[in-house]
N, C-alpha and C positions, 0 to 999 in steps of 0.2 A: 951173227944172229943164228938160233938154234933154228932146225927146220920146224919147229913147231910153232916158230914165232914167226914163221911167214904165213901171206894175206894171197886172196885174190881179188883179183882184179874183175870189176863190171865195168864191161866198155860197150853198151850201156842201154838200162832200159829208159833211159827218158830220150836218147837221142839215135841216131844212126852213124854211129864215128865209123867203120868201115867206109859207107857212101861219102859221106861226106866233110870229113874232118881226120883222118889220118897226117896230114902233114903238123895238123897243132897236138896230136900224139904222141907224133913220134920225139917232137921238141919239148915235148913233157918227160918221156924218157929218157932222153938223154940230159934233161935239169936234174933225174933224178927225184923228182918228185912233183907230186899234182896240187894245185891248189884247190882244192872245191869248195862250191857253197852249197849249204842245205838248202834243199828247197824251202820248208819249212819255216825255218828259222832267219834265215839268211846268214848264219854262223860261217862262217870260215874254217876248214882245217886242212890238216894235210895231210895226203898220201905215201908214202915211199914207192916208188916207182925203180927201183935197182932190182937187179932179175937175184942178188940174194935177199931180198926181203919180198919178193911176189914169189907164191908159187905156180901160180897159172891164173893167164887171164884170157878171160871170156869175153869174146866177141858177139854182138849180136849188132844182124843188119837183115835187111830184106834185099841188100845190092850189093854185093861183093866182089864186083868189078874195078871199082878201084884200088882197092886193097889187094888183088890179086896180081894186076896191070901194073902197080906201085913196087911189087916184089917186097912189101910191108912183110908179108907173114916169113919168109927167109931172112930178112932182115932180122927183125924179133927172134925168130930160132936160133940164128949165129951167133945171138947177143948170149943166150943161156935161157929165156923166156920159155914156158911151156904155152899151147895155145886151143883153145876151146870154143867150139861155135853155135852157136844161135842160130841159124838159118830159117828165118820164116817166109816159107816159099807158100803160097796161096794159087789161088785159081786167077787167072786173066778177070779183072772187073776193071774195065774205066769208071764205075760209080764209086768201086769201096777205097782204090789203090790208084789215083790216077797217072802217078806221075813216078812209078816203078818200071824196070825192063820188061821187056816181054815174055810170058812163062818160057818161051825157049830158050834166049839167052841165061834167064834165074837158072836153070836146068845145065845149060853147058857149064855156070860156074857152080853149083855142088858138085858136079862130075869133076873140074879142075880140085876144089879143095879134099875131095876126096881121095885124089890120086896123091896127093900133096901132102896128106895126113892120112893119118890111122881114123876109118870111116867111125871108129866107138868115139872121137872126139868131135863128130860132128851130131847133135839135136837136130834134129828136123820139126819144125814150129808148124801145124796149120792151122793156124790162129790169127784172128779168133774166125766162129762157123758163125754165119750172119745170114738173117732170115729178112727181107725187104721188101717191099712193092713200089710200083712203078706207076702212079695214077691208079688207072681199073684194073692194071693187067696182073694177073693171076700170083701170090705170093712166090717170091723166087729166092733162091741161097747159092753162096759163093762155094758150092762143093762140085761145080761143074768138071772142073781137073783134079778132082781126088785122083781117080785112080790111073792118069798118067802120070802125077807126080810121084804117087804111089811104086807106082812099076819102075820109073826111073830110078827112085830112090832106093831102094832094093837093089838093081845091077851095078848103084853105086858102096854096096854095101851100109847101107843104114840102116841101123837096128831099133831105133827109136823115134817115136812118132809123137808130139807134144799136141794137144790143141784143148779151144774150150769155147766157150758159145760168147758172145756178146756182151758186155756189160753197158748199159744204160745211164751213162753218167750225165748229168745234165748238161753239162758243157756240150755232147754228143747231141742231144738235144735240142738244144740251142742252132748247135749247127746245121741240123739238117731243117729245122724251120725255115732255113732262106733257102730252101731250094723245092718251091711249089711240085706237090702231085709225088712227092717219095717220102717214104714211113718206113723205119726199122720196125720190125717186128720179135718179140719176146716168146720164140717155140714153147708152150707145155712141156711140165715137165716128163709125161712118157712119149712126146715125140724126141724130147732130147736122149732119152734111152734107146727109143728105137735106132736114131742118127749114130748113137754112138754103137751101136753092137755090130751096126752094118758096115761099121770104118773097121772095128776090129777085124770081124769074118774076112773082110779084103785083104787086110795086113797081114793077118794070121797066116797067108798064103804066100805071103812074099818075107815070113822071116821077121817083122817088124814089130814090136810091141807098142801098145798104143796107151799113151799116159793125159790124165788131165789136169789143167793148169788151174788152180782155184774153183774148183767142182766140187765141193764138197757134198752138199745136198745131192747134187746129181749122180756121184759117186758111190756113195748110201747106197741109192734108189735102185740101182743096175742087180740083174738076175746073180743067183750065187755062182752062176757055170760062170761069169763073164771072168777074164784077166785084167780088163784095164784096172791100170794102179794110177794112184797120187804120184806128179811130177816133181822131181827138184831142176827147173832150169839151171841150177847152181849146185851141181852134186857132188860135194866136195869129198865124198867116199871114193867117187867115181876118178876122180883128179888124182885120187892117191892111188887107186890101183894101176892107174894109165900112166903117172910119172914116175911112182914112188915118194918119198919124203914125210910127211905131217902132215896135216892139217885140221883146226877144229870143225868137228860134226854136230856143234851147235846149230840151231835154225835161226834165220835170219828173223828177228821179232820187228825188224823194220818193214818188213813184206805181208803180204794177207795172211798170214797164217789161221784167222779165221774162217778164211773163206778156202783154207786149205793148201794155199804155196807152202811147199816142200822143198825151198831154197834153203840155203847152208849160206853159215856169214859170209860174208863178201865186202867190198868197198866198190862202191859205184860213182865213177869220177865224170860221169855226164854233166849237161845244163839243159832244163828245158830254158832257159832265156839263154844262155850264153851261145849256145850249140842249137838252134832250131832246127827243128828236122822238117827238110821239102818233100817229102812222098806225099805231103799231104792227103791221109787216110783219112777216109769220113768217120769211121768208128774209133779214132785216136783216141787216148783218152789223156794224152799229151796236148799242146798248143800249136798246131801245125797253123805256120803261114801261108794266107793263102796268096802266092805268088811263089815262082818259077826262078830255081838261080838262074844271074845275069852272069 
C-alpha cells in the first residue's frame, strides 16, 4: 500500500477506549482489522488496522491510566504505529465529570505521556466551558482549574489548547431534568468572547495557543487583535509533519463542519452501544450509563 493510501485511526469520539477498552483494541489489532457499525445506519464495515495501512492513530480519553499502566502505548510503537492524543483534562466537578480521577492524578498522567512522546503530539482538550446553577446559588462554570492545568501543561510542553462552550442537546436535557434544583446555562454571546480572550491572555503566557472546537459564530464575533484559530482535533497536516509519510487533507464531511470542526478524514472505530463510556458526564452528548463498572 502507497503511503498515501494509508488512514487514521479515531479511537474514539463516541467512547473512552484508553479508560476503558484497550484489551478489546488491542485484539483488533492484532485481527488486523476493525469491524464497526454506523451509528446511523447500523451498516457494518471494515477497518484495516495493520500499522502499513494506519498512518497514525488518535487516542482520545479523559483517563489515561490504563493505557499507560497497560504499557499499551510501547506496545503500538514497537509494532510501527504512530500515536496522537486527545487529552481532555477539565476542572475537578463531581456535578459535570463524576466518575473521572482526580485533577492531580489526570495531571501526573499528561506529565507521564508527555515525557513519553513528543509534547506536539499531545492536544490538550478543555472542553467543553459549562455555565450551571445549583438551586438559588449564584451562576457557576467549570473554569475553576484553568489556570493550574494551564501552568502545568506548559512545564509539560503543550503547545496547544482545544476547548468550546456547551452544546444543549436534548438528550442533555433530558438528563439533567431528573436531577431537581440544577440548570445548565447558555453564556451570551459576548460573555462567551470575553471567556475566551481571558483563556487566551493566560495561555499567551505560557507558550500555548488557544483553538476552538465547533465555534464558529463565536469565532466570527472575537476582536481582530485575538489569535484564537479554528481547531482540527484530527490534523492530519500536523500527522504528517510529526511522522512524515502522506496523508489526505480533506475535512472530515462526517463531522460538524458547519458548525466549524476543522477535523481531517479519519475512521472512527468506536460504539456508543458496544463500548459505553462510565465517566458518566452530565453534559455528554453520548449515552453514558448510569451506573459504575462492577
Amino acid at each position: 500500500m502507497r503511503p498515501a493510501d494509508q488512514i487514521v485511526i479515531s479511537a474514539s469520539r463516541r467512547t473512552d477506549i484508553p479508560a476503558f477498552y484497550m484489551d478489546w483494541f488491542m485484539e483488533q489489532i492484532n485481527n488486523g482489522m476493525f469491524e464497526v457499525v454506523n451509528p446511523y445506519n447500523r451498516r457494518k464495515f471494515m477497518v484495516p488496522a495493520t500499522s502499513d495501512k494506519v498512518h497514525t492513530i488518535v487516542f482520545w480519553s479523559k483517563n489515561f491510566d490504563p493505557f499507560i499502566k497497560g504499557g499499551f502505548g510501547e506496545k503500538l510503537s514497537a509494532m510501527g504505529y504512530n500515536l496522537f492524543f486527545n487529552f481532555t483534562l477539565n476542572s475537578n466537578s463531581p456535578h459535570l465529570e463524576p466518575r473521572i480521577p482526580s485533577l492531580a492524578r489526570r495531571l501526573d498522567q499528561l506529565r507521564e505521556l508527555s515525557r513519553s512522546y513528543d509534547p506536539k503530539s499531545i492536544n490538550w482538550r478543555f472542553d467543553p466551558v459549562c455555565f450551571f446553577r445549583l438551586g438559588k446559588q449564584p451562576v457557576k462554570n467549570n473554569l475553576d482549574d484553568f489556570f493550574r492545568i494551564a501552568s502545568w501543561a506548559s512545564q509539560c510542553g503543550i503547545s496547544r489548547c482545544i476547548t468550546s462552550f456547551m452544546d444543549h442537546y436534548p438528550k442533555i436535557k433530558k438528563r439533567v431534568a431528573s436531577m431537581p434544583g440544577f440548570y445548565f446555562i447558555d453564556p451570551v454571546l459576548p460573555d462567551k468572547i470575553k471567556i475566551l480572550i481571558e483563556m487566551e491572555k493566560e495561555l499567551a503566557g505560557k507558550n500555548i495557543d488557544l483553538y476552538t472546537c465547533c465555534e464558529k459564530e463565536v469565532l466570527k464575533a472575537l476582536p481582530s487583535g485575538s489569535n484564537i484559530r479554528n481547531s482540527s482535533c484530527i490534523p492530519n497536516q500536523l500527522f504528517v509533519e510529526l511522522f512524515g509519510g502522506n496523508l489526505s487533507f480533506k475535512e472530515d464531511t462526517g463531522q460538524r463542519t458547519a458548525a466549524g470542526c476543522g477535523c481531517m478524514v479519519s475512521a472512527d472505530i468506536g460504539s456508543y452501544h458496544l463500548h459505553p463510556c462510565y465517566h458518566n458526564c452530565l453534559f455528554c452528548y453520548a449515552n453514558p450509563r448510569p451506573k459504575p463498572i462492577t
